[in-house]
C-alpha positions in Angstrom: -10.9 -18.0 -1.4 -13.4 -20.4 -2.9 -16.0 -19.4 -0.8 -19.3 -17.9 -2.4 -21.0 -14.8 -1.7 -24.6 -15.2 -1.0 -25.9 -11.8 -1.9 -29.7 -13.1 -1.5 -30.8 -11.4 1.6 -29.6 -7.9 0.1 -31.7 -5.7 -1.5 -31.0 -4.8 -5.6 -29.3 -1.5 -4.3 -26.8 -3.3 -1.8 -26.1 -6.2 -4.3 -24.9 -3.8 -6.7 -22.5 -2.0 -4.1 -21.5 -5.3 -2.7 -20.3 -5.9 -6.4 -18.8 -2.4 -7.0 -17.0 -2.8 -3.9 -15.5 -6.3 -4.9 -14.9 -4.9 -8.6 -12.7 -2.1 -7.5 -10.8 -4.4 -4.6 -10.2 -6.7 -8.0 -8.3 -3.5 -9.8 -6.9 -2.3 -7.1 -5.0 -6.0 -6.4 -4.5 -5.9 -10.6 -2.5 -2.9 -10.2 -0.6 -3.5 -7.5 0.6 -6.7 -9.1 1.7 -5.1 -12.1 3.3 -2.5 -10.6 5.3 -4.9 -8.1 6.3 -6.8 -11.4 7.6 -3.5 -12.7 9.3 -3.6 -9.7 10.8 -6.5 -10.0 11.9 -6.2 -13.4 13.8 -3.0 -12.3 15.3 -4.9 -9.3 16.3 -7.8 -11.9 17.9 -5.0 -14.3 19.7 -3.5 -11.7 21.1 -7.0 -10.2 22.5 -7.9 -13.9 24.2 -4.1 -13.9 25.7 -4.6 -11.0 26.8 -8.3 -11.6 28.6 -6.6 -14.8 30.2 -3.9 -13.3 31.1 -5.7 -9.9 33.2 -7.9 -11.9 35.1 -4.8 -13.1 37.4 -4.3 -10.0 39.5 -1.1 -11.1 35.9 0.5 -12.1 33.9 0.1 -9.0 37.0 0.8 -6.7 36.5 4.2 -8.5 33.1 5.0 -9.3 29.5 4.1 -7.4 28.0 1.3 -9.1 25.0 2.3 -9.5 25.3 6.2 -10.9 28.8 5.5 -12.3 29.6 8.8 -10.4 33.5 8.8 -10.0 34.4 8.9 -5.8 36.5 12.2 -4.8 37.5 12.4 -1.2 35.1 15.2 0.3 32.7 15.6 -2.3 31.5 11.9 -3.1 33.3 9.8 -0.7 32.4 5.8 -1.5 30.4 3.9 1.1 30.2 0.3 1.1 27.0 -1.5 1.1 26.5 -4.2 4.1 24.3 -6.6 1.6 26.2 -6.8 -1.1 29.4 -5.3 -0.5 29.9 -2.6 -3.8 30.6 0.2 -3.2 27.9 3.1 -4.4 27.8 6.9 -3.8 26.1 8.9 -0.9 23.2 9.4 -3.5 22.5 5.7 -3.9 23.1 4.5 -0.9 20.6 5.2 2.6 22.4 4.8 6.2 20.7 2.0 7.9 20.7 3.2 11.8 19.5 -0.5 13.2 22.4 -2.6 11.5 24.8 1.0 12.1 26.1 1.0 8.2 25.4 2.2 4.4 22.8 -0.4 1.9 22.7 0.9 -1.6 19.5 1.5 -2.6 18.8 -1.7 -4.8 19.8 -3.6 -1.6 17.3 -1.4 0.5 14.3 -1.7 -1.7 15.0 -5.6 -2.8 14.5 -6.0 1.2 11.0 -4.1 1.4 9.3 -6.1 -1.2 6.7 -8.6 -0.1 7.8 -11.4 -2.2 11.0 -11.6 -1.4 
């Protein structure tokens, strides 16, 4: 994006919305970016929690991994995510209908970022 904007042919009035224009398109991209690095930062968080507790066999055989919730048969059955392959809790974990199984949700949103 190196190219210049010749504004010269505009009048005083259009210049200055031109600009406007461009200056909010400039905080719109700076907040995006921050809020996908708070994204990120959450998704890396999450990732390290999960490396912990995955490595804890007798733990996530019995609670979700995510919410800690413990599993019971009707009430909070365990599903096991297609990505990663821990188990979380109906609340942590979506139904994907094209791939016909259960992604926890860090899996889910990891997956929708744009610069993954």
């Amino acid at each position: 994006m190196d190219k210049k904007l010749d504004l010269s042919r505009l009048t005083e009035e259009e210049a200055k919305h031109v600009w406007e224009v461009i200056q909010r398109d400039f905080d719109l991209r700076k907040k995006e970016e921050e809020r996908l690095g708070e994204i990120k930062s959450k998704i890396e968080k999450e990732e390290t929690k999960r490396e912990l507790l995955g490595s804890q066999s007798n733990l996530t055989d019995s609670h979700c991994i995510r919410c800690l919730q413990p599993f019971k048969f009707l009430v909070n059955s365990k599903r096991q995510c297609m990505d990663c392959e821990l188990y979380t809790c109906k609340t942590c974990s979506r139904y994907n209908k094209k791939e016909h199984g259960w992604v926890c949700d860090p899996c889910r949103i990891l997956y929708t970022l744009p610069f993954r």
